[in-house]
N, C-alpha and C positions, 0 to 999 in steps of 0.2 A: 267885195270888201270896200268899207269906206277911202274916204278919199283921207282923212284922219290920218287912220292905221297907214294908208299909203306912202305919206310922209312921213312918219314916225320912221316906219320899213327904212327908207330910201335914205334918211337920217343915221341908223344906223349903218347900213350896208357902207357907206360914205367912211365911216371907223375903220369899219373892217378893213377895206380895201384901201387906205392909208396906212397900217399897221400889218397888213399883208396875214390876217388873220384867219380861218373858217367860223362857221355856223352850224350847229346840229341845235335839234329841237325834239322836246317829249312832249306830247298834249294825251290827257286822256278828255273830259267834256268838250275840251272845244276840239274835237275826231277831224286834227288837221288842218284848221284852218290858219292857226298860227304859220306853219309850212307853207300852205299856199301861198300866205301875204308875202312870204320872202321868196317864192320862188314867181311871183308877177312880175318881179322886177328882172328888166334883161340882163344877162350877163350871170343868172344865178350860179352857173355852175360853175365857175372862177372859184367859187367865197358859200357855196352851201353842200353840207357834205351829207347829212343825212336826217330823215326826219321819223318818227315814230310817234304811233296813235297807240297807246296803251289803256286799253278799256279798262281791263279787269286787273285786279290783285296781281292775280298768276300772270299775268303780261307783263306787268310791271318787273316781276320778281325774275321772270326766265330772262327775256328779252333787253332789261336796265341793270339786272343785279339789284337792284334795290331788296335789303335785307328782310326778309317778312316779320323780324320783328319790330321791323319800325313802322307796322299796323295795328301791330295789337292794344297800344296806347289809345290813341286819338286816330286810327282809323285813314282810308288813304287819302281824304282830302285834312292834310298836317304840314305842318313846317317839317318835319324831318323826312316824309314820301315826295314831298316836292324837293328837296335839296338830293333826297338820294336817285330820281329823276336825274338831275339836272347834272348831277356826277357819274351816272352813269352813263346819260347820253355821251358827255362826253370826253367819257374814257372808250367807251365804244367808238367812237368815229374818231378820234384823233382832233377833234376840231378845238380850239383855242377857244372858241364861246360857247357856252352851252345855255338855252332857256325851257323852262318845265313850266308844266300849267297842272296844276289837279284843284278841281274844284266841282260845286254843283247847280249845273243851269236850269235843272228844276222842269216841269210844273211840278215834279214830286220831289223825295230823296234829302229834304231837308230837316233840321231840328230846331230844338230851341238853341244850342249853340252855336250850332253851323248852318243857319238858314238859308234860304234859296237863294241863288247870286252870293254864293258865299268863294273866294276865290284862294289858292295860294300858289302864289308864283317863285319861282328859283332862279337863279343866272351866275354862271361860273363864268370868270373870267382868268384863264390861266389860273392861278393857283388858289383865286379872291372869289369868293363869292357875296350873293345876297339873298336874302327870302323876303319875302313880303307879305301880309295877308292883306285883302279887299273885301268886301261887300256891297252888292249890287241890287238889292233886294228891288221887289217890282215891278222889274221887268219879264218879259216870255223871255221862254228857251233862246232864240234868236238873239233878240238885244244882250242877253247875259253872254252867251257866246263870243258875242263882239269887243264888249266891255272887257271881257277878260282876255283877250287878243290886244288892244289899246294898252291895258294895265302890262301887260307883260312886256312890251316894246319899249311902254315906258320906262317899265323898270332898270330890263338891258339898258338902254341910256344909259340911266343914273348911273347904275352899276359901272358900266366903264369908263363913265365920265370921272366919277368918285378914284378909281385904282390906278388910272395912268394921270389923276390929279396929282396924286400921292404917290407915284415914280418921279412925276417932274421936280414937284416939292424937297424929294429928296438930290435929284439933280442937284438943283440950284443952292443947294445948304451945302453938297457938298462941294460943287466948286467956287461956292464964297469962300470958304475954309480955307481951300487948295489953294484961291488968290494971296489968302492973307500970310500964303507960305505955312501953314499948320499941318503936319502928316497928322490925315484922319482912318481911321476903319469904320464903317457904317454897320452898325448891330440893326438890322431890318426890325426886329421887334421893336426896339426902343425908336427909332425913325418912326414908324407906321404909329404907335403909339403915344409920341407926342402931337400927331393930327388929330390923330382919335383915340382920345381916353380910355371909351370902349372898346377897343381892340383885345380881343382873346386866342388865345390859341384852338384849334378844334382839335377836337377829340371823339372819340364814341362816344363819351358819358358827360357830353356836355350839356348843362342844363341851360335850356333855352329861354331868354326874358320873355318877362306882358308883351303882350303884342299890343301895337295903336293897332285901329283899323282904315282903311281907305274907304268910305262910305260913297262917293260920289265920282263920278268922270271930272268935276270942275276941282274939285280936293286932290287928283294926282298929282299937277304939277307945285302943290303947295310943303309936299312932307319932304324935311330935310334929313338926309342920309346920317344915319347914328342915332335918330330918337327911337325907330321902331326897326334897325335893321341889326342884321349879323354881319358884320364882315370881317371875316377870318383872314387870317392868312395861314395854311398847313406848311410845316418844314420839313 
């Protein structure tokens, strides 16, 4: 694994083990590799609880619980296979973080919609999630593998950077309040939705917005969380 992904890893793990959290992970294209980048790092077994390569359909479905009809739409590389991944991982292991990967590194397997280096990534963070789609087009099997290993580390980031942004946030509102001698109650919906507008509830029958897409490794650290993302919070 690059030296990149190494620091991204080590970035997160640094989270984790401040917040005394776990890690599990689903990959189906990239068969593991996401897993290994976090278990190079020493000390993995403190903060990494379990990992899974789900090739097929039925892997996904026996193994994550992911609902089989959230294939029959848009098929298993979707926003809704990657988030039911990434909830299943980790309702299976008990771990506080969860990231999913389903995508296709090609040389075959692609379309006009979903073309080669076509990526979608998931990541629960306690109760908050995120999805993301990428596109990697260009690359071999290999470099796509990789890229979509980087995109997902990334993402974990954002993703917990953005949810315990938006705990603190709410911290600090509440005990401005508190100073100014005001009894407050904190309605979590309406906190988390004065950060973000788009803040929704999930549901099963949530319809999911346009996706941007992440075209390039140098464009990941440019998208800011809310134009192309979900972030839920379930009650």
């Amino acid at each position: 694994m690059s030296e990149e992904a190494s620091i991204l890893a080590a970035r997160l793990v640094r989270r984790l083990k401040k917040e005394g959290l776990s890690l599990s992970t689903a990959e189906s294209c990239t068969g593991g590799l996401l897993a290994s980048t976090f278990t190079d790092i020493s000390g993995a077994s403190e903060w990494f609880v379990q990992g899974w390569v789900t090739y097929s359909n039925e892997s996904k479905i026996a193994q994550l619980g992911v609902s089989p009809k959230k294939f029959e739409k848009k098929g298993a590389v979707s926003h809704d296979v990657a988030l039911g991944m990434a909830k299943g991982s980790q309702s299976a292991s008990g771990s506080g973080v969860s990231i999913s990967i389903t995508g296709i590194a090609g040389p075959t397997g692609g379309s006009e919609n979903k073309p080669v280096g076509t990526v979608y990534v998931a990541v629960c963070v306690g109760e908050s999630y995120l999805v993301r789609r990428g596109e990697f087009g260009g690359g071999d099997r290999a470099s796509n593998k990789h890229s979509f290993t980087i995109f997902a580390i990334q993402k974990a980031i954002e993703a917990w950077d953005a949810h315990f942004g938006r705990l603190e946030a709410m911290r600090i509102a509440a005990a401005a309040e508190q100073d100014a001698g005001e009894e407050i109650e904190i309605d979590l919906d309406q906190a988390l939705s004065s950060i973000n507008p788009n803040l929704d509830t999930w549901t099963e029958n949530t319809n999911w917005s346009d996706e941007k897409v992440t075209n390039t490794i140098e464009q990941l650290g440019k998208d800011s969380l809310g134009d192309d993302a979900e972030w839920l919070e379930e009650q």
